[in-house]
One Martini backbone bead per residue (centre of mass of N, CA, C, O) as a GRO file, in nm:
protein
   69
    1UNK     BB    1  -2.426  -1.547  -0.638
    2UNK     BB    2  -2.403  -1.207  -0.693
    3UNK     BB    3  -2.488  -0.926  -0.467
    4UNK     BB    4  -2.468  -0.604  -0.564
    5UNK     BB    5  -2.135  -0.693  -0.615
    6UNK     BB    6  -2.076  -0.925  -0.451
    7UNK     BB    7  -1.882  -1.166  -0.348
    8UNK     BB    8  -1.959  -1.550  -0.342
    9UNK     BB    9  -1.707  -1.525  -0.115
   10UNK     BB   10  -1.829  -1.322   0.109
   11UNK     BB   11  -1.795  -1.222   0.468
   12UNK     BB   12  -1.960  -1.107   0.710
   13UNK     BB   13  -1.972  -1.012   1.026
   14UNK     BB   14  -2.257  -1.140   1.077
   15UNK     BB   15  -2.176  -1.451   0.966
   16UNK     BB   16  -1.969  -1.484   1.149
   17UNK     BB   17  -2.095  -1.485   1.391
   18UNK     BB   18  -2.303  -1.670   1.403
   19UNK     BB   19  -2.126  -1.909   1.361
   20UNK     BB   20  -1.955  -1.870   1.623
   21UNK     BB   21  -2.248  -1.915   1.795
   22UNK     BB   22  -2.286  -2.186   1.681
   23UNK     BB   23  -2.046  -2.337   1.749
   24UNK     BB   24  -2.029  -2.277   2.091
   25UNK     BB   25  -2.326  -2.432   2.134
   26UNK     BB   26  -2.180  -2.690   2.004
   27UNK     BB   27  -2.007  -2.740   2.247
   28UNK     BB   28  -2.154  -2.656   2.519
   29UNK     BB   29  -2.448  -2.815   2.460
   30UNK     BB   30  -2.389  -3.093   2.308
   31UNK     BB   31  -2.095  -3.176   2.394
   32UNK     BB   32  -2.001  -3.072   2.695
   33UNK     BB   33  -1.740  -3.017   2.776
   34UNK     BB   34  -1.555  -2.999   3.018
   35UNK     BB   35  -1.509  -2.668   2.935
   36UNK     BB   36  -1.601  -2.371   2.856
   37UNK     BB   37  -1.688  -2.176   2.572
   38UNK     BB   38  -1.555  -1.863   2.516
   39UNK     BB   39  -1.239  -1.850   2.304
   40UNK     BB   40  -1.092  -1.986   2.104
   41UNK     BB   41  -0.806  -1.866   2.111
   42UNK     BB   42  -0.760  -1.965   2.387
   43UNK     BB   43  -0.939  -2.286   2.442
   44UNK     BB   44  -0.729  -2.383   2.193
   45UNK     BB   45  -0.420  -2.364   2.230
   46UNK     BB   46  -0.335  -2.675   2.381
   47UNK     BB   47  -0.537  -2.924   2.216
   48UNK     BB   48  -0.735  -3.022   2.443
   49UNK     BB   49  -1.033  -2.977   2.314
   50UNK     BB   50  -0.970  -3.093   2.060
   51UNK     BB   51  -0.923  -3.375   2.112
   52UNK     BB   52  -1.152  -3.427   2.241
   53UNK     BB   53  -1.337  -3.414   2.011
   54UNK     BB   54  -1.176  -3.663   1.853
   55UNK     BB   55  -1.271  -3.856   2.094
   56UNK     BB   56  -1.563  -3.840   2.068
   57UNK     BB   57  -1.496  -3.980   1.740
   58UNK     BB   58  -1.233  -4.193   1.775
   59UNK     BB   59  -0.966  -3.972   1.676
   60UNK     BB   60  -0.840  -4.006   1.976
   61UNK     BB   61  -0.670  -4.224   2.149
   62UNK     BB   62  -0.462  -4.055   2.324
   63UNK     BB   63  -0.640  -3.878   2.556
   64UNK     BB   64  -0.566  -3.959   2.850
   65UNK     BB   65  -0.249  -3.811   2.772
   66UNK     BB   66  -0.378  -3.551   2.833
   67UNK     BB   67  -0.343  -3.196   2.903
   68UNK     BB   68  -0.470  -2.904   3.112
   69UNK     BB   69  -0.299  -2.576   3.079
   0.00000   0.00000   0.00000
């Protein structure tokens, strides 16, 4: 449903913000990887801490050789 002329499928900055803040806490603070995400865009740049998550769902069976650089 749009509201006040709005597409319902746009998204504002602050909807995007919190998001991103919901996303932070849970990898910080739930899953708490190797090292603190700080920066979606430099902390995932090498594949690392993606791997990572994907190996504690058991989704990343060579993750022992993966490094972290």
């Amino acid at each position: 449903m749009a509201i006040h002329g709005q597409s319902p499928h746009s998204c504002s900055f602050d909807n995007i913000k919190f998001m991103s803040e919901l996303i932070l806490g849970w990898l910080n603070d739930e899953l708490q990887l190797s090292r603190r995400v700080t920066s979606f865009e430099r902390d995932f740049t090498n594949g690392f801490l993606f791997g990572e998550i994907l190996a504690r769902y058991n989704q990343q069976l060579n993750f022992n050789e993966f490094v972290d650089r």
